[in-house]
C-alpha positions as CSV (number, residue, x, y, z in Angstrom):
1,X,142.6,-32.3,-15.6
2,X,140.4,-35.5,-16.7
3,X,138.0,-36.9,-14.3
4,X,136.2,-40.2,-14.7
5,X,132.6,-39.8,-14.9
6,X,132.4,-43.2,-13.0
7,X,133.3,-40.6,-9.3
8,X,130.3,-39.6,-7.7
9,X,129.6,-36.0,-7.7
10,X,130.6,-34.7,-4.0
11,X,134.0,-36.6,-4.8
12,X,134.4,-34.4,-8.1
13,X,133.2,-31.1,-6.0
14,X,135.8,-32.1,-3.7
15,X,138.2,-32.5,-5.8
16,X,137.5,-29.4,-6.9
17,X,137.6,-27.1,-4.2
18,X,133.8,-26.4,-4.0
19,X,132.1,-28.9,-1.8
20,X,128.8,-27.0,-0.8
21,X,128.1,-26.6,3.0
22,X,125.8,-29.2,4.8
23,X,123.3,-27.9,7.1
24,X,124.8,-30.2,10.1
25,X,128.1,-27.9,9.4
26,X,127.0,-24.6,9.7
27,X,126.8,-22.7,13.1
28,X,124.5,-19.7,15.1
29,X,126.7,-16.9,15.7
30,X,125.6,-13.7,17.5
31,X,125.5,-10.4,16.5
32,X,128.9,-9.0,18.9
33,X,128.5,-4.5,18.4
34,X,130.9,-3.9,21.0
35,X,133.4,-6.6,20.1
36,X,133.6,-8.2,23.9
37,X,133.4,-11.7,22.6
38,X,130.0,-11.8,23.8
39,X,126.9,-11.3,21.4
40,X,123.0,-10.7,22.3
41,X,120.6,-13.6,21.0
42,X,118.3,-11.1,19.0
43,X,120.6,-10.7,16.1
44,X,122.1,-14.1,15.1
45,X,123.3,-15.2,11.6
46,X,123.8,-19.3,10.4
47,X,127.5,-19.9,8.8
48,X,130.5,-22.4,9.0
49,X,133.0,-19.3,9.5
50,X,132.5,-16.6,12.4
51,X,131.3,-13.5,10.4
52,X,132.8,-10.0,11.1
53,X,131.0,-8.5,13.9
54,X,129.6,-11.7,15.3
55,X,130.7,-13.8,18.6
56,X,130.3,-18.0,19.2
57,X,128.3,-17.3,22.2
58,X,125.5,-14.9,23.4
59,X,124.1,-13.2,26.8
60,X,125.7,-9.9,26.9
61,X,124.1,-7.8,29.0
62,X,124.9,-4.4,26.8
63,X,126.0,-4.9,24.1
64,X,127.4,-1.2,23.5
65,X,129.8,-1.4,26.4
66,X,132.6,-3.4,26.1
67,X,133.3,-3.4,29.8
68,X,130.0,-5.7,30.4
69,X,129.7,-9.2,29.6
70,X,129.1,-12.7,31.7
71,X,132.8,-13.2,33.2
72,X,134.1,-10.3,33.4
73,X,135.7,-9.2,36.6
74,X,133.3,-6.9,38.5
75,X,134.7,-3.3,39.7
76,X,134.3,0.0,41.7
77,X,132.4,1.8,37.9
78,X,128.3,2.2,39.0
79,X,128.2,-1.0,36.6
80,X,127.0,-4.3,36.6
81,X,130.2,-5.7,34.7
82,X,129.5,-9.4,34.7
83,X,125.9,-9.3,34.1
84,X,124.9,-11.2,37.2
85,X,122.5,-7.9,37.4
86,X,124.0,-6.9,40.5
87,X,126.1,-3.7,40.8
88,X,129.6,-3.2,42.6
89,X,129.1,-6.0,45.0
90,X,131.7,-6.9,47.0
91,X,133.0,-10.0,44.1
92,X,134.7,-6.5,43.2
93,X,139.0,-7.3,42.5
94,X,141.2,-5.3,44.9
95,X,138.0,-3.4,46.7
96,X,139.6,-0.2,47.9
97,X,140.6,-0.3,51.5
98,X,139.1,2.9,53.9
99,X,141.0,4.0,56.9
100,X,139.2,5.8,59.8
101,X,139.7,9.8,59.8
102,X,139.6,10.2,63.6
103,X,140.4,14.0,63.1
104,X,138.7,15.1,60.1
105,X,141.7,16.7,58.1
106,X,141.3,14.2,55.4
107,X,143.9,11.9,56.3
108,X,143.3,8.1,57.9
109,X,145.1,6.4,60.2
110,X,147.0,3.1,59.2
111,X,144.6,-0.5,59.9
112,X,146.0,-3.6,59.5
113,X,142.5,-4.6,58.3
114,X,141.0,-1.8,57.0
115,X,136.9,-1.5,55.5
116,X,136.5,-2.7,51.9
117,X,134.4,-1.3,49.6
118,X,133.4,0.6,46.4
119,X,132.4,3.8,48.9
120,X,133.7,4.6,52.3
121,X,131.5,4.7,54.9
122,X,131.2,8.3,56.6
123,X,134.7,9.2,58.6
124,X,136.5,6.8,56.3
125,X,139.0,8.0,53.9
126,X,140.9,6.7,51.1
127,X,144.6,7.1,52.4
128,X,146.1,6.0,55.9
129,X,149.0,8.9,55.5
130,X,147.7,10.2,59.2
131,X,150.7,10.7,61.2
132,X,148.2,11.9,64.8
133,X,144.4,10.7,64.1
134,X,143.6,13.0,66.8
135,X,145.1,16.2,66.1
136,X,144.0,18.2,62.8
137,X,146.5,20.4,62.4
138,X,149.0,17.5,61.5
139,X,148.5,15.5,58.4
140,X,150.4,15.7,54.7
141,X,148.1,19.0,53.2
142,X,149.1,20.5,56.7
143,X,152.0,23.3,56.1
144,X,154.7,23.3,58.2
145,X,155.2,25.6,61.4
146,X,157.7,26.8,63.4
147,X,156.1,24.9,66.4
148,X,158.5,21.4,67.0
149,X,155.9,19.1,65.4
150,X,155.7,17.5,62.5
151,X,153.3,19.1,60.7
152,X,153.3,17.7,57.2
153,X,153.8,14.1,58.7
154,X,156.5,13.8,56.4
155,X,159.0,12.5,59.1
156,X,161.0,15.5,59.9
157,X,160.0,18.2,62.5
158,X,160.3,21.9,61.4
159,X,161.7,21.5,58.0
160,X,160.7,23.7,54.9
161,X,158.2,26.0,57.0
162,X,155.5,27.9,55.4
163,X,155.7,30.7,58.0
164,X,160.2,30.9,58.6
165,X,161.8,33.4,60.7
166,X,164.5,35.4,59.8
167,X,167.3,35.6,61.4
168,X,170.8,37.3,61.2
169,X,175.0,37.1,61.1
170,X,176.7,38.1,64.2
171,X,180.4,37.9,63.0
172,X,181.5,39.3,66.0
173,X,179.6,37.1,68.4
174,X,177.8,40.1,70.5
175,X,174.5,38.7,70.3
176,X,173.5,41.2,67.7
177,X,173.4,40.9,64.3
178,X,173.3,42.9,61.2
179,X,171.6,42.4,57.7
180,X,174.4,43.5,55.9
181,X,176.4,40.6,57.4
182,X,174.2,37.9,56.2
183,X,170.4,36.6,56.6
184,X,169.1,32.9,56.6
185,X,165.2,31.9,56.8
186,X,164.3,29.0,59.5
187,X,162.6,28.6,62.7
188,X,165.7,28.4,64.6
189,X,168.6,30.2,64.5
190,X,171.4,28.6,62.8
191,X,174.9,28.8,64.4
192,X,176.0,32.4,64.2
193,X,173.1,33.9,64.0
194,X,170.5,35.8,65.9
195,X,167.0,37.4,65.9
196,X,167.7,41.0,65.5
197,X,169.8,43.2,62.9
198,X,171.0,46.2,65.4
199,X,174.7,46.0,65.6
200,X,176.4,49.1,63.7
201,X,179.7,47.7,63.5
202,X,179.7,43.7,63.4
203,X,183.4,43.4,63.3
204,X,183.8,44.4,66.9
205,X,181.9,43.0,69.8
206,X,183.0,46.2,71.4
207,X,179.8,48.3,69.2
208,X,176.3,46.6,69.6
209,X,173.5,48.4,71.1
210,X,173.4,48.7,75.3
211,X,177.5,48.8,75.1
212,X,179.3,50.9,77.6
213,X,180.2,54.0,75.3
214,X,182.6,56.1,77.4
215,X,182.3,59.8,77.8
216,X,186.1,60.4,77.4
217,X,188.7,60.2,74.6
218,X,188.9,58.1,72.5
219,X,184.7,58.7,71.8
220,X,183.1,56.2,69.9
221,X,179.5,55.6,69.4
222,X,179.9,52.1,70.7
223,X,175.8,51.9,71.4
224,X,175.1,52.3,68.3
225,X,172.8,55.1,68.7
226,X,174.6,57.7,66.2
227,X,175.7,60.0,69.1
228,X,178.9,60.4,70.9
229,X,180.5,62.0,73.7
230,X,179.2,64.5,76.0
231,X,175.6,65.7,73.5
232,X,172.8,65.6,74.9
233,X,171.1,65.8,71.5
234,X,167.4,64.2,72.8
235,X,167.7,66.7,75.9
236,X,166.9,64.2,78.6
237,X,169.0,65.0,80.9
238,X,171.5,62.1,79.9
239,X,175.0,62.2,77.9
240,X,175.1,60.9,74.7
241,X,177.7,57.8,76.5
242,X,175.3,57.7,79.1
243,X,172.1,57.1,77.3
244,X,170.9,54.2,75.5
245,X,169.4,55.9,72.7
246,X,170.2,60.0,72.7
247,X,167.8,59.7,69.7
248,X,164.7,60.3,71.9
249,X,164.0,62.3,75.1
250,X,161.4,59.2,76.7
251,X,164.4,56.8,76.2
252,X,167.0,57.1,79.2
253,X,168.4,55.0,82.4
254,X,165.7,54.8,84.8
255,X,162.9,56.1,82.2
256,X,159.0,54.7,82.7
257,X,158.7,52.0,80.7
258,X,156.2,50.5,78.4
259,X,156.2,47.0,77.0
260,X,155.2,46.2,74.0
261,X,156.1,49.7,72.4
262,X,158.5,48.7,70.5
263,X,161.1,50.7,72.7
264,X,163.5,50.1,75.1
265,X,162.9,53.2,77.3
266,X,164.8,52.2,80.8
267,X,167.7,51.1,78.8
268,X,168.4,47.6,80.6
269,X,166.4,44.8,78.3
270,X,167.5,43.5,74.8
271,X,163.6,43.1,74.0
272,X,160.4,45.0,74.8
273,X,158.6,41.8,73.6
274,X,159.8,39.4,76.1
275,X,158.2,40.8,79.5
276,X,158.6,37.1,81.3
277,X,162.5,36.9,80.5
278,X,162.4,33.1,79.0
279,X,164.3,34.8,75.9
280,X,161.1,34.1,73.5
281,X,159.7,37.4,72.2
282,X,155.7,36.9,72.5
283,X,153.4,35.7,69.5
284,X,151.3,38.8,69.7
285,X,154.3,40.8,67.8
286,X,156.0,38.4,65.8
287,X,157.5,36.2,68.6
288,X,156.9,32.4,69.3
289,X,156.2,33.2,73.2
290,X,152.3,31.9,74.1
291,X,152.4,33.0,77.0
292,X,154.5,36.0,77.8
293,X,153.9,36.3,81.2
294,X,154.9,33.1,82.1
295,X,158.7,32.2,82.0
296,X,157.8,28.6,81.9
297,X,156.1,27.9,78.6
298,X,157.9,28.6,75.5
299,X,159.1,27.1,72.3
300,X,161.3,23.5,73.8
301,X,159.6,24.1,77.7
302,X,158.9,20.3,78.9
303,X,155.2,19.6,78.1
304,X,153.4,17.9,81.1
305,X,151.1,15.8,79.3
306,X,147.4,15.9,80.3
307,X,147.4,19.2,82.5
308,X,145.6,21.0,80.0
309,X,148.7,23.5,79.6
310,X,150.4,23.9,76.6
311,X,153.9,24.6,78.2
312,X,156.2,24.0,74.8
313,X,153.8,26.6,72.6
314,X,153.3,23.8,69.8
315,X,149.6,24.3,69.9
316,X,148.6,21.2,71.6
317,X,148.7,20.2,75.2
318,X,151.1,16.8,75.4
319,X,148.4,13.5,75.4
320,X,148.8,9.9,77.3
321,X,148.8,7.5,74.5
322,X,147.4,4.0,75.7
323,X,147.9,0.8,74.0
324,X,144.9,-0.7,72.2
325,X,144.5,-4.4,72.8
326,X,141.3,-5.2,70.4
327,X,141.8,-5.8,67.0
328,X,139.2,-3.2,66.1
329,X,140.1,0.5,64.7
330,X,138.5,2.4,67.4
331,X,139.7,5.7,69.0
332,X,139.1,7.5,72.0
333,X,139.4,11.5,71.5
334,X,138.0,12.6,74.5
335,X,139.3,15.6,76.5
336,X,141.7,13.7,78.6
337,X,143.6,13.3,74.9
338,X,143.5,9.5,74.9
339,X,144.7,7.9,71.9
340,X,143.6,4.3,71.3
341,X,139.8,2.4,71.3
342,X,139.0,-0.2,73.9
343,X,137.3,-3.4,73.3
344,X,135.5,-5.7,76.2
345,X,138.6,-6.7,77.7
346,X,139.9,-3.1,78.5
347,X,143.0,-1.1,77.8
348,X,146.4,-1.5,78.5
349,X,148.2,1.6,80.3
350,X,151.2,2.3,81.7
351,X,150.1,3.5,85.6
352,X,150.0,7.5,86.1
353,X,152.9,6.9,88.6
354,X,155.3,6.1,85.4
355,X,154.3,8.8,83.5
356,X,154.3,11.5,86.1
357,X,158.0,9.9,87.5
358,X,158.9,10.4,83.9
359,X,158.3,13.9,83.8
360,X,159.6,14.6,87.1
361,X,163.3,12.9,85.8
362,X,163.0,15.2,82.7
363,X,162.1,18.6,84.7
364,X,165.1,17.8,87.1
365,X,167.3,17.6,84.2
366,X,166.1,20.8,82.7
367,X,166.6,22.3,86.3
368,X,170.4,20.5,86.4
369,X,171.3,21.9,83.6
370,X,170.3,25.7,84.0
């Protein structure tokens, strides 16, 4: 390539490929460790290309965290993210909402407008999967019981318990079962099946125990007590077809009896644990029965809400719920079981003479159809 020597020089270099930098081209780029985009104005270097390791622009406040420079969105990390040298401040994106915990079991209720924040303020949680804010033994780490709540506040009462009875097939429809015939775990007892595993022959309702076994020909133990006829192998007094149980010499018609023994000595219950007669063996051996001496509470008794009774056995006596008409997230857990905070202008309840005329209707029905 010729070039005439009449073209200034900066042409020729031009021409060439190697025009030197000017001073009014060159730049002040900043020393960028942690690659954020933003460098620190201690460490700067002059050039017309951005060097390796350097940013256009300085004030990062740490310049060994990638996470803090100026405009960056602040969040919930113990950091000051944009370098505005504040820390978590409420400029935080999608601050976590806190629900109250009226019960303490770790679960909140739901708020439509729940606190925002990096921290919840004391009885605050992080979830709002509460299904009863006021009672502590319901909420989703609760197991489920045999009790007609819903524990696990999953939606469905009395599903998958933790604690399940066992019950057991009664093919013949006696009222006694037999664990040969066929077990199933729940808290009720599934069609076809009942609480006990006594029958000795559950292919004939004719053999389950308290059956008339007669004393004459054709002799058939059909109490189920292994002993026929005319014995008196127990020496009680009674025949074999006469007693309930010619196994043992305290068990006979008429016989003191104990409850609770385990043994039906007089012959005329189905259970020594049921002393009231509601058909609810008591809690104390195994049974769902609270009170065993009162007929009237037991597992689906109506619950009079308020009377400080717990007449269904769930744990719990039944509570008034009132409606809350402030737009706060107050609740009211006193001993009166009162669900639902009241601002200035007062609460909104049904009167007592609705709720008691409810529970009046549902007892008459219960009585109706007894």
């Amino acid at each position: 390539m010729t070039i005439s020597r009449r073209l200034p020089p900066l042409v020729i270099l031009a021409a060439l490929g190697v025009l030197p930098v000017t001073s009014a081209e060159a730049a002040t780029w900043y020393r960028d460790k942690d690659g954020d985009g933003v460098g620190v104005s201690t460490d700067t270097v002059e050039a017309a290309a951005q060097p390796i390791g350097y940013a256009p622009i300085d004030g990062d406040c740490n310049d060994n965290d990638a996470t803090r420079f100026p405009g960056n969105d602040e969040a919930c990390d113990g950091k000051d993210n944009d370098c505005d040298d504040l820390i978590d401040t409420a400029d935080v994106l999608d601050l976590q909402p806190w629900y109250i915990d009226g019960d303490g079991d770790g679960a909140g209720r739901p708020e439509a407008d729940p606190f925002r924040g990096c921290e919840g303020p004391p009885g605050r949680v992080a979830n709002d999967d509460d299904c009863d804010d006021a009672d502590e033994t319901r909420a989703p780490s609760r197991p489920e019981q045999c009790n007609g709540v819903d524990d696990d506040c999953n939606g469905l009462v009395d599903d998958e318990p933790a604690y399940p009875f066992e019950y057991y097939a009664d093919n013949d429809g006696d009222g006694w079962g037999s664990r040969t015939s066929g077990t199933v775990l729940a808290c009720d007892p599934p069609d076809g099946f009942v609480d006990n595993a006594e029958d000795c022959d559950d292919s004939s309702a004719l053999f389950h125990p308290f059956a008339f076994e007669a004393c004459t020909p054709p002799l058939a133990d059909t109490n189920c007590d292994g002993n026929v006829g005319d014995g008196d192998r127990d020496l009680d007094g009674f025949r074999a077809c006469e007693d309930c149980n010619d196994n043992l010499s305290t068990t006979y018609p008429g016989a003191p009896d104990t409850w609770y023994d385990g043994e039906i000595e007089d012959c005329d219950r189905e259970s020594d644990f049921d002393r009231d007669g509601d058909g609810y063996d008591t809690t104390a051996y195994g049974g769902r029965d609270c009170a065993d001496n009162d007929a009237s509470r037991h597992p689906g008794a109506i619950d009079i809400p308020g009377n400080g009774i717990d007449e269904d056995c769930n744990g719990t006596d039944a509570t008034v719920t009132t409606v809350d008409t402030d737009t706060g997230s107050d609740t009211d857990t006193d001993t009166e079981g009162l669900e639902g905070g009241c601002g200035e202008e007062g609460c909104a309840q049904a009167p007592a003479s609705v709720a008691w005329l409810s529970v009046l209707v549902l007892l008459g029905l219960r009585r109706r159809q007894r």
